[in-house]
Backbone as ProteinMPNN parsed JSONL, in Angstrom:
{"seq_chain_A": "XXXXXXXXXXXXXXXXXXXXXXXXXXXXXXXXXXXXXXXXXXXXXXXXXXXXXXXXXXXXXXXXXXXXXXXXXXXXXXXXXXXXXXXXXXXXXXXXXXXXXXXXXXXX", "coords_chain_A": {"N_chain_A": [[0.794, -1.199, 0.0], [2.129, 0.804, 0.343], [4.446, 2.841, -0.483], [7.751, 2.088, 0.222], [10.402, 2.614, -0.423], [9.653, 4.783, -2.407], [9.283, 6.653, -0.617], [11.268, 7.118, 1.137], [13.175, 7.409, -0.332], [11.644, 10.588, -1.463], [12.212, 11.443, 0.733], [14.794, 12.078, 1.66], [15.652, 9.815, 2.737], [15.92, 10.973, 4.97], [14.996, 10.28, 8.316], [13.323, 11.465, 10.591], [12.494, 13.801, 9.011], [10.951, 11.844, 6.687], [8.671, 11.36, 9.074], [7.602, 13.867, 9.121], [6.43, 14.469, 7.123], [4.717, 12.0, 6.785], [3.017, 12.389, 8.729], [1.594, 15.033, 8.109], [0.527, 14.016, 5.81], [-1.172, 12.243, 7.347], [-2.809, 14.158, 8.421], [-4.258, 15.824, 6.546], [-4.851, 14.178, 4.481], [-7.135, 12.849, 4.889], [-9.081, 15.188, 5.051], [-9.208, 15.895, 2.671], [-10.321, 14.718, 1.084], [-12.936, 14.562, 2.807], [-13.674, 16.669, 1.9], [-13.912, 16.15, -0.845], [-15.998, 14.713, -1.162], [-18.13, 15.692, -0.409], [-21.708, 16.533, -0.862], [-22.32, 18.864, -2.141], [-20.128, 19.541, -3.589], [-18.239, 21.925, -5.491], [-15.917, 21.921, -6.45], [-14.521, 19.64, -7.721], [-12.944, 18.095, -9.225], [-10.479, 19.699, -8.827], [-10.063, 18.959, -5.749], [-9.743, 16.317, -5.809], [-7.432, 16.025, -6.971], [-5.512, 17.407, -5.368], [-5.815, 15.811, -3.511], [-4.73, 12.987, -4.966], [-2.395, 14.324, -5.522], [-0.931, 14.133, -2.651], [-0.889, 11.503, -2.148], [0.78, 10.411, -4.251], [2.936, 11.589, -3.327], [3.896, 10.425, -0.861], [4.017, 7.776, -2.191], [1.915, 6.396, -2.079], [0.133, 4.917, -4.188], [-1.954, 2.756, -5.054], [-4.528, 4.328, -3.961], [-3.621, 7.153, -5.36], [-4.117, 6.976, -7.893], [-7.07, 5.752, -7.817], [-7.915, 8.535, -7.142], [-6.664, 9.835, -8.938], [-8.484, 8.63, -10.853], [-10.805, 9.864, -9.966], [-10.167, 12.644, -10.527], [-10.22, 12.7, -13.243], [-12.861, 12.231, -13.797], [-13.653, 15.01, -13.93], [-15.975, 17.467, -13.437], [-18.257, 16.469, -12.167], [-21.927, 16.722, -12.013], [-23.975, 16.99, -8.987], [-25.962, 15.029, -8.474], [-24.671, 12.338, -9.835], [-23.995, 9.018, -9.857], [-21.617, 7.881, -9.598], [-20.059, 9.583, -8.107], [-20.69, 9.076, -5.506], [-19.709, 5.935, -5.488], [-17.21, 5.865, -6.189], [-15.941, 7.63, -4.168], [-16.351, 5.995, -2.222], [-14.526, 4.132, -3.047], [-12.116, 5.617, -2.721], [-11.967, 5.944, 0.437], [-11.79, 3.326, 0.854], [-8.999, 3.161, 0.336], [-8.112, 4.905, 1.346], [-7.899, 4.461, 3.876], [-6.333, 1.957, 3.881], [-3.759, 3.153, 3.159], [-3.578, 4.604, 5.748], [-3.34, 2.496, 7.355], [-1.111, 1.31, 6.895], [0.712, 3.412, 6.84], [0.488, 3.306, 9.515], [1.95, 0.882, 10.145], [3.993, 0.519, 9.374], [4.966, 3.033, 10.668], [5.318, 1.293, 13.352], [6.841, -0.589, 12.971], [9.288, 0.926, 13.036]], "CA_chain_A": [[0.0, 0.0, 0.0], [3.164, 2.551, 0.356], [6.126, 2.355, -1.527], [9.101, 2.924, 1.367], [11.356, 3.261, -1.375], [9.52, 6.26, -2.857], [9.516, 7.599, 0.335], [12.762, 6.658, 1.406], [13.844, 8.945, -1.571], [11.157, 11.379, -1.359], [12.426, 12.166, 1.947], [16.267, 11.972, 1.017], [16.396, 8.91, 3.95], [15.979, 11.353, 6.641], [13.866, 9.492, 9.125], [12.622, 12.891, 11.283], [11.552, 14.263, 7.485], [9.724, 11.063, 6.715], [7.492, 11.214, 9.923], [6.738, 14.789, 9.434], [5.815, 14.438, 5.695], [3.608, 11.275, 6.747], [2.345, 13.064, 9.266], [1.119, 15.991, 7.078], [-0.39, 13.396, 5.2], [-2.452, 11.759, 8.053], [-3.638, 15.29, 8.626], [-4.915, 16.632, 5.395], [-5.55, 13.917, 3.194], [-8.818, 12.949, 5.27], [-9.814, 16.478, 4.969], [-9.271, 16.476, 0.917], [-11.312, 12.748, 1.128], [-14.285, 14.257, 3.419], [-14.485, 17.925, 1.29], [-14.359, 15.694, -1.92], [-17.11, 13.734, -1.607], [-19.274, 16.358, -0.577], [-22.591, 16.694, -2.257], [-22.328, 20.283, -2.843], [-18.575, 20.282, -3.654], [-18.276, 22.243, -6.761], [-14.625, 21.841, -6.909], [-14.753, 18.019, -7.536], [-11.697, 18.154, -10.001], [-8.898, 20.033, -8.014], [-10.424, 18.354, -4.312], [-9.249, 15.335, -6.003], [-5.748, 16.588, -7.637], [-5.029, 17.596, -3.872], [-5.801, 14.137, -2.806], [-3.572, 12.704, -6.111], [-1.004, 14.843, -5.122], [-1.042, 13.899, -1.588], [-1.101, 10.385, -2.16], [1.99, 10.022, -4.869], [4.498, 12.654, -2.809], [4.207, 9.118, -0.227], [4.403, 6.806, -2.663], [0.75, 5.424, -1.835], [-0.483, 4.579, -5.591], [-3.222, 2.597, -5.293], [-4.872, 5.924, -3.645], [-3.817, 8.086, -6.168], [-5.027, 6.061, -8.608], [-7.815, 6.267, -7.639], [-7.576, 9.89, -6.71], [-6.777, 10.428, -10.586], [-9.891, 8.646, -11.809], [-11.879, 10.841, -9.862], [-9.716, 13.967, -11.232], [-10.409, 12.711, -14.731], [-13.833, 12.868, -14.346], [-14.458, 16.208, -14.533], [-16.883, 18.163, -12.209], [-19.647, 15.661, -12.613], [-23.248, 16.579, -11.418], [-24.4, 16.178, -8.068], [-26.191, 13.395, -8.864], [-23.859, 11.151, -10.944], [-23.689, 8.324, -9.038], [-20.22, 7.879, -10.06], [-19.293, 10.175, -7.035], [-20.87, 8.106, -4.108], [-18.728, 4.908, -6.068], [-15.538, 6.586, -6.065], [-15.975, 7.923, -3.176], [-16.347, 4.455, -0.899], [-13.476, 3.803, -3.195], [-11.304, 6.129, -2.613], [-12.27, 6.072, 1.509], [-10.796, 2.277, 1.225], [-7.871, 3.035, -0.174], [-7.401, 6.277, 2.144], [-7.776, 3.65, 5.269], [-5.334, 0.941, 3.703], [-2.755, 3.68, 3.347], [-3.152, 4.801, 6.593], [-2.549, 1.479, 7.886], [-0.074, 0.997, 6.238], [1.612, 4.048, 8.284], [0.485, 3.266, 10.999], [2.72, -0.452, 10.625], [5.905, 1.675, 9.012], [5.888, 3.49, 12.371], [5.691, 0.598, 14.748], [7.855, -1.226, 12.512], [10.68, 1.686, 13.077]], "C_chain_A": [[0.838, 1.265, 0.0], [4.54, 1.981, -0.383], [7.061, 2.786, -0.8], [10.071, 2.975, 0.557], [11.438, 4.439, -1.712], [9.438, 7.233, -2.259], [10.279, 8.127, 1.131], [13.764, 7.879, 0.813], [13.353, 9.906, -1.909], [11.35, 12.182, -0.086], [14.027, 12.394, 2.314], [16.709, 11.16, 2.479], [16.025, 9.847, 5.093], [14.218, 10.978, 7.573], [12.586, 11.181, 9.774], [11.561, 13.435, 9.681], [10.081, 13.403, 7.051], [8.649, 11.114, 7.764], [6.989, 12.573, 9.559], [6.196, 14.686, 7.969], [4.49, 13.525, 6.184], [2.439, 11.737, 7.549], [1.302, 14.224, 8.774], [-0.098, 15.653, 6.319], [-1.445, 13.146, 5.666], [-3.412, 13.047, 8.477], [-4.31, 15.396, 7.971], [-4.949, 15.835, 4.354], [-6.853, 13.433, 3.624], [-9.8, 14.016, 5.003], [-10.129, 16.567, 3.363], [-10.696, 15.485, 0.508], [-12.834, 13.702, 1.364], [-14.848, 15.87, 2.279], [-14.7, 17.448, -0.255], [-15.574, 15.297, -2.163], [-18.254, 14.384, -1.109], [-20.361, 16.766, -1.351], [-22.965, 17.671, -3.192], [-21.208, 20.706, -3.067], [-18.74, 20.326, -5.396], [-16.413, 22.002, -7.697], [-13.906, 20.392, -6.764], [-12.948, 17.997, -8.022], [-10.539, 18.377, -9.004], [-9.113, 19.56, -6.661], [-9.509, 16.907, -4.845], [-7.549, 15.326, -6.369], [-5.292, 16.725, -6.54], [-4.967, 16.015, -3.133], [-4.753, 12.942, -3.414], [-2.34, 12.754, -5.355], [-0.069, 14.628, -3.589], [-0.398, 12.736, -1.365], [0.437, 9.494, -3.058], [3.124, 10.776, -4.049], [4.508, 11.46, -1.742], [4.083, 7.638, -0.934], [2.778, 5.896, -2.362], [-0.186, 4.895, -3.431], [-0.957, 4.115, -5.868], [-3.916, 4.078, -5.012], [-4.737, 7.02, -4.667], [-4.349, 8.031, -7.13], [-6.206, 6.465, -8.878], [-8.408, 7.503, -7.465], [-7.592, 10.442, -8.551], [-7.841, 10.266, -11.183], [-10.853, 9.68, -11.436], [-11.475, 12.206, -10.485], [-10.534, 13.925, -12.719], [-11.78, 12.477, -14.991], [-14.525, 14.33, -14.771], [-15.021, 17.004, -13.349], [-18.251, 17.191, -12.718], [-20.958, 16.021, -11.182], [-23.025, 15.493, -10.14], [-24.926, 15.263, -7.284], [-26.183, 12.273, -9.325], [-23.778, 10.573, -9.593], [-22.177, 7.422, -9.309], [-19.22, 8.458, -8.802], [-19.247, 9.544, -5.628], [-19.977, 6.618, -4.362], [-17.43, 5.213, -5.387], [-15.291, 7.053, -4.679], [-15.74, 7.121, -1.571], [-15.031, 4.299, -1.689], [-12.285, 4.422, -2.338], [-11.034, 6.302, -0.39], [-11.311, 4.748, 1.973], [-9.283, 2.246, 1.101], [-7.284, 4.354, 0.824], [-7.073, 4.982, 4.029], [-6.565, 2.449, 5.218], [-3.954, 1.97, 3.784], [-2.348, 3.953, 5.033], [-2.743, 3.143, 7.699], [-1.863, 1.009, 7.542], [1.106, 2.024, 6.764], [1.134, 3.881, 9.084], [1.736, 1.942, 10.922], [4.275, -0.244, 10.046], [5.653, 2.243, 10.529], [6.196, 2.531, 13.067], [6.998, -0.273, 14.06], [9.608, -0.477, 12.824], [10.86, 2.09, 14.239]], "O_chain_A": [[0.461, 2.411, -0.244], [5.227, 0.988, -0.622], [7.394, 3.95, -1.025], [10.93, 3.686, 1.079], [12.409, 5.19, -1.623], [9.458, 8.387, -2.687], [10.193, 9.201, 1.726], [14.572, 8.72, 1.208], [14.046, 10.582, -2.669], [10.835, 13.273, 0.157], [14.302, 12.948, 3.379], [17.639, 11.505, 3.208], [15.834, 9.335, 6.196], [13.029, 11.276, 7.465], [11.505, 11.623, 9.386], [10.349, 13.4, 9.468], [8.9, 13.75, 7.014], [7.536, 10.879, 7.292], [5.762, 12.61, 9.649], [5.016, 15.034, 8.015], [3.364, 14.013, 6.086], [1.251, 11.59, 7.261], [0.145, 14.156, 9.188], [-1.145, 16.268, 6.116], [-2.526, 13.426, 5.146], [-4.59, 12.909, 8.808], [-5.43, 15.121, 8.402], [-5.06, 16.36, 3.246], [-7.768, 13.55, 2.809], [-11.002, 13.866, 4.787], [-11.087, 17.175, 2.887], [-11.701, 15.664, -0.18], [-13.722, 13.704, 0.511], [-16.014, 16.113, 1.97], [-15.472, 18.094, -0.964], [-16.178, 15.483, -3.219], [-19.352, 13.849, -1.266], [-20.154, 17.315, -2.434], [-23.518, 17.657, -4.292], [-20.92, 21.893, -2.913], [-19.093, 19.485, -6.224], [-15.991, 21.958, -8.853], [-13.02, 20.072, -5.971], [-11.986, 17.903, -7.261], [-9.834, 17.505, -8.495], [-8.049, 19.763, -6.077], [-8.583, 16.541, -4.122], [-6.704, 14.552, -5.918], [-4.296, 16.006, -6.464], [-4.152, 15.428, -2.421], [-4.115, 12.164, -2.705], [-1.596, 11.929, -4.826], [1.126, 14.888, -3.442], [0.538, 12.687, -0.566], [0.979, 8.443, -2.717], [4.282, 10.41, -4.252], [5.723, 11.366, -1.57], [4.061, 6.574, -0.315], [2.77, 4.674, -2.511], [-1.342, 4.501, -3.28], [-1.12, 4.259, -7.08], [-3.807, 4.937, -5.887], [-5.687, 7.784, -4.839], [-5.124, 8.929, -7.46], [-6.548, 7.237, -9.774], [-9.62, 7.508, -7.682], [-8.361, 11.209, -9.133], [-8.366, 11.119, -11.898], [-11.574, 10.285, -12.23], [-12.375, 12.904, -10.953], [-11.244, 14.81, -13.197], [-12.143, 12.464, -16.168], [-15.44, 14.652, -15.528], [-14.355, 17.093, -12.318], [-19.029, 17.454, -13.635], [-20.941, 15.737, -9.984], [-22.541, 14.373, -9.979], [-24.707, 14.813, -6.16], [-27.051, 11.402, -9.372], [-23.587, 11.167, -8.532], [-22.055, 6.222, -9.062], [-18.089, 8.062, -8.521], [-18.301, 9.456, -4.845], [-19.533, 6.139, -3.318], [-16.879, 4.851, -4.348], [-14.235, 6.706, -4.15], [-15.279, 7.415, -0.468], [-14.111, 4.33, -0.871], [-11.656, 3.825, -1.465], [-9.966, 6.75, 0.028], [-10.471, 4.749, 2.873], [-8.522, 1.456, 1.661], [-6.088, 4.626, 0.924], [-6.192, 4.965, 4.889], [-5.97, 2.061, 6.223], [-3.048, 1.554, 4.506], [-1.265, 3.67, 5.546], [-1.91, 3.032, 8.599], [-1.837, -0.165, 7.912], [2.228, 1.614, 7.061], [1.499, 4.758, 9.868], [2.572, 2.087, 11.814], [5.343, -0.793, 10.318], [6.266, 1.741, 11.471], [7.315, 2.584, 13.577], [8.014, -0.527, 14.706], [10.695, -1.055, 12.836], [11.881, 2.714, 14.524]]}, "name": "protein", "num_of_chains": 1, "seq": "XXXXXXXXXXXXXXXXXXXXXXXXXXXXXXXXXXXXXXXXXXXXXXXXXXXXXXXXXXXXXXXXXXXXXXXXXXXXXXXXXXXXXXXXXXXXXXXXXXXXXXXXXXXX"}
């Protein structure tokens, strides 16, 4: 679910760096997650690009993945049910990452 390589080298090895980057993450990519999938979020597109972007700077790439399909839809109507989909998707894949740091910390 994380690539400790890409983070390894996204953080040039320094351990202190890596926690505060992941940290960062566990902050504010829930927040990108819960203002995405809002039913009145007009800014579907870049809510998601934030979540993308979030998601590859730790190497998590299922997540972004996902994170991209929803970019590449578009701003789709508040009643495409395309958004409540993606949305459980993208919720699983936000919970596998984070456990996935959570077992990089205890592991270190």
């Amino acid at each position: 679910m994380l690539d400790e390589r890409h983070l390894r080298e996204f953080t040039g090895g320094d351990f202190e760096f890596q926690k505060q980057v992941l940290g960062m993450f566990l902050e504010h990519a829930p927040k990108y997650l819960e203002i995405l999938c809002r039913s009145d979020n007009d800014n579907w597109r870049s809510d998601a690009h934030k979540l993308k972007g979030a998601a590859r700077s730790i190497g998590a790439w299922r997540l972004a993945r996902e994170a991209e399909r929803a970019e590449q839809m578009g701003y789709p109507p508040e009643n495409d049910p395309r958004r409540v989909r993606i949305g459980k998707e993208l919720l699983v894949r936000l919970e596998q990452t984070i456990l996935a740091i959570q077992e990089l910390d205890n592991g270190q």
